[in-house]
N, C-alpha and C positions, 0 to 999 in steps of 0.2 A: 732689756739691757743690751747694748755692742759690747761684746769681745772682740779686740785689736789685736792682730795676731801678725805678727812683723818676723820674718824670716832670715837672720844675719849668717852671712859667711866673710871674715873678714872685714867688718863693716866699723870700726874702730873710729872711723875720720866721718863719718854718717849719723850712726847710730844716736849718739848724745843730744843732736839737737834736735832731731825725731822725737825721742824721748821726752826731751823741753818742750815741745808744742803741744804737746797732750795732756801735760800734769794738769791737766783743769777739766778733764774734758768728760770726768766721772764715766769712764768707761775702762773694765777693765782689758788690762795690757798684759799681752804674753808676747816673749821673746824667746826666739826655739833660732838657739845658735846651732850650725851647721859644723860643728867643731875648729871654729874660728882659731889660727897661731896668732891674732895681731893688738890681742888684748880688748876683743869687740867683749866677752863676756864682763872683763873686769868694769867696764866703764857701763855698760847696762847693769849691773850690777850695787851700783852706785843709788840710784831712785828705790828707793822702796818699798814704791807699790805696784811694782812692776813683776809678773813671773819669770823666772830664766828656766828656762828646759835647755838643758846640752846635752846634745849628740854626741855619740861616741865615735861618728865620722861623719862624710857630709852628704846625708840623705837626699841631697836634692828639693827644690821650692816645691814638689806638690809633697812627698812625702812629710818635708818637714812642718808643712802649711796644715795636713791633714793630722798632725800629730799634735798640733796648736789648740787645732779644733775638739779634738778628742779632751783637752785641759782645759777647755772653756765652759764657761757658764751661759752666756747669752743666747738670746733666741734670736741674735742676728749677727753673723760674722765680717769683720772688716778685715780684709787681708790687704795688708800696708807693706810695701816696700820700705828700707831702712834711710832710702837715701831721697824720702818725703820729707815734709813740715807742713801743717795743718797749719791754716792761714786766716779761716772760718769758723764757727762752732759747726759741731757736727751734727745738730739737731732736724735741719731740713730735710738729711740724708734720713732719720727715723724716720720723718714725715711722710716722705714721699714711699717710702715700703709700709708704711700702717694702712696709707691708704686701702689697699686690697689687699687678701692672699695670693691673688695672681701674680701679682708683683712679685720676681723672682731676688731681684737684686738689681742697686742706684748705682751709678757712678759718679762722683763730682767731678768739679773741672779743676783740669791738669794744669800748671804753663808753667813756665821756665825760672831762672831765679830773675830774671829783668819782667817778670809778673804776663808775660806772652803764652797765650792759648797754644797746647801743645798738638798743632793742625798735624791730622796723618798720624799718628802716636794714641793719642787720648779716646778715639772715637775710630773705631772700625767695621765695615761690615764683615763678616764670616768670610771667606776665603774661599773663591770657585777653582776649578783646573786651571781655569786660564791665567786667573791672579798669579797662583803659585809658578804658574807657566812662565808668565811674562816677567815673575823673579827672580828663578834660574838662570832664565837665557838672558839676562842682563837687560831687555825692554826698557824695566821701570827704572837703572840708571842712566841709560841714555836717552830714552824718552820720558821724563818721569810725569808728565803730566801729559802722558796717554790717557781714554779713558776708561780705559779696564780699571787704571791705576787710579783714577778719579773718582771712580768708584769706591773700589776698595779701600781704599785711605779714607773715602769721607772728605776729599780735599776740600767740598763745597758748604761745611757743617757751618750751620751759624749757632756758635758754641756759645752763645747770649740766653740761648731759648732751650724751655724743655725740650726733652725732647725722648722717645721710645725708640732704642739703638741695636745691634745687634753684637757686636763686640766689643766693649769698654777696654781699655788695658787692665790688668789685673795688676799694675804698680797700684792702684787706692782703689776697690773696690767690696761694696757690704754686699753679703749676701743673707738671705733668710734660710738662720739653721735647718728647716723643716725641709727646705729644696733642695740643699747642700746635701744632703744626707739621704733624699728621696732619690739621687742622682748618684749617690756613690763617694761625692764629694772629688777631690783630684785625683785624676789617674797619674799610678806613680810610676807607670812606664814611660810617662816622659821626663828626661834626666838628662842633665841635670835642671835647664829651664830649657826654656821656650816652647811654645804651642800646647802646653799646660792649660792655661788661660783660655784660650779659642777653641779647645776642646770642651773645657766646663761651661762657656757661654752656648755653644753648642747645644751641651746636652741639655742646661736649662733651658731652652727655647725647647725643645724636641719633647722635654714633659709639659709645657705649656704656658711656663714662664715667662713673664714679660719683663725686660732688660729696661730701666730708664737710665738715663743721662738730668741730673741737677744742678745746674750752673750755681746755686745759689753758696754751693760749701767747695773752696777752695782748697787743693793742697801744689804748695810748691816742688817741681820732682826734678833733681839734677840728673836723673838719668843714666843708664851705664855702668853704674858703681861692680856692678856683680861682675863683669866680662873685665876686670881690670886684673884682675889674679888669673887668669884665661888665657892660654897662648893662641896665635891666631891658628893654629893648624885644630886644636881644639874647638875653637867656635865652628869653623867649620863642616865637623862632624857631627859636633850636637845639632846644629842647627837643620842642617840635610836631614839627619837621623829620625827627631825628631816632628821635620815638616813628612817623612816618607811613612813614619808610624801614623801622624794625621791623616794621611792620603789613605792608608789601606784600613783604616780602621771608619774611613764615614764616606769613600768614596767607591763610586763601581770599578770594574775590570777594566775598563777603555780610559778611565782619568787615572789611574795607576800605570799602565802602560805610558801613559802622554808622559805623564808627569816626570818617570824615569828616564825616559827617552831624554825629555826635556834637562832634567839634572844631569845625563852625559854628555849634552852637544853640548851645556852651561857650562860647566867644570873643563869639558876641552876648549872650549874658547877662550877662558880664562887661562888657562896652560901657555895655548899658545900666542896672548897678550905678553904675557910675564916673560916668555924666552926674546919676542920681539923686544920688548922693551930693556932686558938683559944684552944685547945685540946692541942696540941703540944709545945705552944711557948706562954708564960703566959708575955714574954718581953713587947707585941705590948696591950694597955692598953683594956677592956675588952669595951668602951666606943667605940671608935676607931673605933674594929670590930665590934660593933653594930651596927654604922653609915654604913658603906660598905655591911654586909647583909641587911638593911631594904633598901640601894641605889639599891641594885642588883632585890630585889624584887620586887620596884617599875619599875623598866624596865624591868622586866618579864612580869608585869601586863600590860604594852604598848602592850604589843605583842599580847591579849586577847580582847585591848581595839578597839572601833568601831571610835576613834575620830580620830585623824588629820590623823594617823599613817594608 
C-alpha cells in the first residue's frame, strides 16, 4: 500500500485540488499542516478520508514529511507537494519499485499546467563543487547552458523513456519505507526547505539504492507555491544555509573552502550589481534595493559563519 504524505504551509489556494486528484487512487492520504493562518487546514479538512496532523508551528518539509511518515501505514511513501494534481493512476509508480528491493524509490514525470516536461526541475544529477560553484557565482544565469550546468540540470533527459537517475525533485516522489528509514529518513537540519531532497537521494544511493524516473504516471506541478509567504531576504538565507549545511555535511575540506569562497565573490557581486543598477535605474524604488543588498550581505556573512553551514 502508498501512503501520500503532502506537507501544507499556507497552501489554501493548492491544497483542494490535490486533494481532488487522489480520491480514487486507494491510497492512503496524510496531510501534516505546518501551522498554516490561511484556512489550508479547514478546506483539507473537508475529504474524509484524508488524515490532518497539525503542527503546532512550522517544522519545516523534512521534519513535517518525517512526521507524516511516522502516521503511516504503507510499505511505500509518496511524498507530494500541495501544489501537485495527479494526472495518471498511480499504479506504474508500484510497479516499477516491486520490481526489485534494490529499488530505492520512482519518480514520475513532472510538467507544467500547459502539460510541458518539467526540463532542469524534474530530473537532476546530485550536485558537484563546481555545480554549486557555478550557482553562486551566477555562471548558470548568464551562461545557463554551460556544461557543468548541462549536466547537472539533466538538460539533455529524454523524459519519454525510463530511465535510472540520480536526483528526482522531491515535489512527487515514492519511496520504499524499508530505505527511508534504513537511511534515517529526512534530515531535519535542513529548514525550512531546500536540499532536504538531494540529500535523501544522496543517501539512498550511498546504501545502494537505485533511483528510477517512470514517465508512465503524470503529475501536474504549478510550482513555487511554498516561497510565496517567503520574503526575498529569507530565501536567501535558507537557501545558502542550507546548500553550505549540503557542502559540509557530504563534501571534503577543499570543496568547502571553494564553495565559501565562491558564495562571498557571488553575494559581492550581486551587491555590487544592485548598487550599479540603483545608480542607474531610479524606476525600482530605493527601499526595494535596500532589501536585496542587506539579503545579499546576510549570505555573505553565512560564508564566514562557523554555524550549520
Amino acid at each position: 500500500m502508498i501512503s501520500i504524505i503532502i506537507v501544507t504551509y499556507n497552501s489554501r489556494e493548492w491544497i483542494e485540488r490535490c486533494l481532488e486528484s487522489l480520491h480514487d487512487s486507494a491510497a492512503e492520504v496524510i496531510v501534516v499542516d505546518n501551522h498554516s493562518t490561511d484556512g489550508t487546514t479547514e478546506v483539507a479538512g473537508r475529504f474524509p478520508g484524508v488524515r490532518l496532523l497539525q503542527a503546532e508551528r512550522n517544522l519545516g518539509f523534512a521534519a513535517a514529511s518525517n512526521l507524516g511518515a511516522r502516521h503511516s501505514q504503507g510499505d511505500a511513501l509518496l511524498f507530494l507537494n500541495p501544489d501537485t494534481a495527479r494526472r495518471t493512476p498511480l499504479r506504474p509508480l508500484e510497479e516499477v519499485l516491486a520490481r526489485s528491493p534494490g529499488i530505492a524509490a520512482v519518480a514520475p514525470q513532472l510538467v507544467d499546467p500547459q502539460g510541458r516536461f518539467q526540463a532542469g526541475f524534474n530530473v537532476r544529477r546530485l550536485p558537484t563543487p563546481a555545480a554549486l560553484a557555478f550557482e553562486v557565482l551566477l555562471v548558470n544565469r548568464l551562461w545557463p547552458r554551460n556544461p557543468v550546468n548541462r549536466r547537472y540540470r539533466c538538460l539533455d533527459f529524454d523524459p519519454s523513456r525510463e530511465a535510472e537517475v540520480e536526483q528526482p525533485a522531491g515535489a512527487c516522489l515514492l519511496v520504499r519505507r524499508s530505505s527511508f528509514e534504513a537511511c534515517g529518513g529526512f534530515d531535519e537540519n535542513f529548514f525550512p526547505l531546500w536540499f532536504e531532497d538531494v540529500d535523501l537521494c544522496l543517501r539512498l544511493r550511498r546504501q545502494g539504492g537505485a533511483i528510477l524516473y517512470c514517465p508512465a504516471v503524470r503529475f501536474e506541478h504549478s510550482g513555487g507555491h511554498s516561497l510565496l509567504t517567503v520574503s526575498f531576504s529569507e530565501k536567501q538565507v535558507y537557501w545558502y544555509r542550507n546548500l553550505l549545511y549540503y557542502v559540509r555535511k557530504h563534501f571534503g575540506w577543499g570543496a568547502k573552502l571553494g564553495i565559501r569562497l565562491a558564495l562571498l565573490v557571488g553575494a559581492g557581486c550581486r551587491i555590487v550589481a544592485e548598487l550599479i543598477a540603483a545608480a542607474l535605474n531610479r524606476k525600482t524604488p530605493a527601499r526595494v534595493r535596500g532589501q536585496r543588498v542587506r539579503a545579499y550581505w546576510r549570505a555573505a556573512m553565512l560564508s564566514l559563519s562557523r554555524g550549520k553551514g
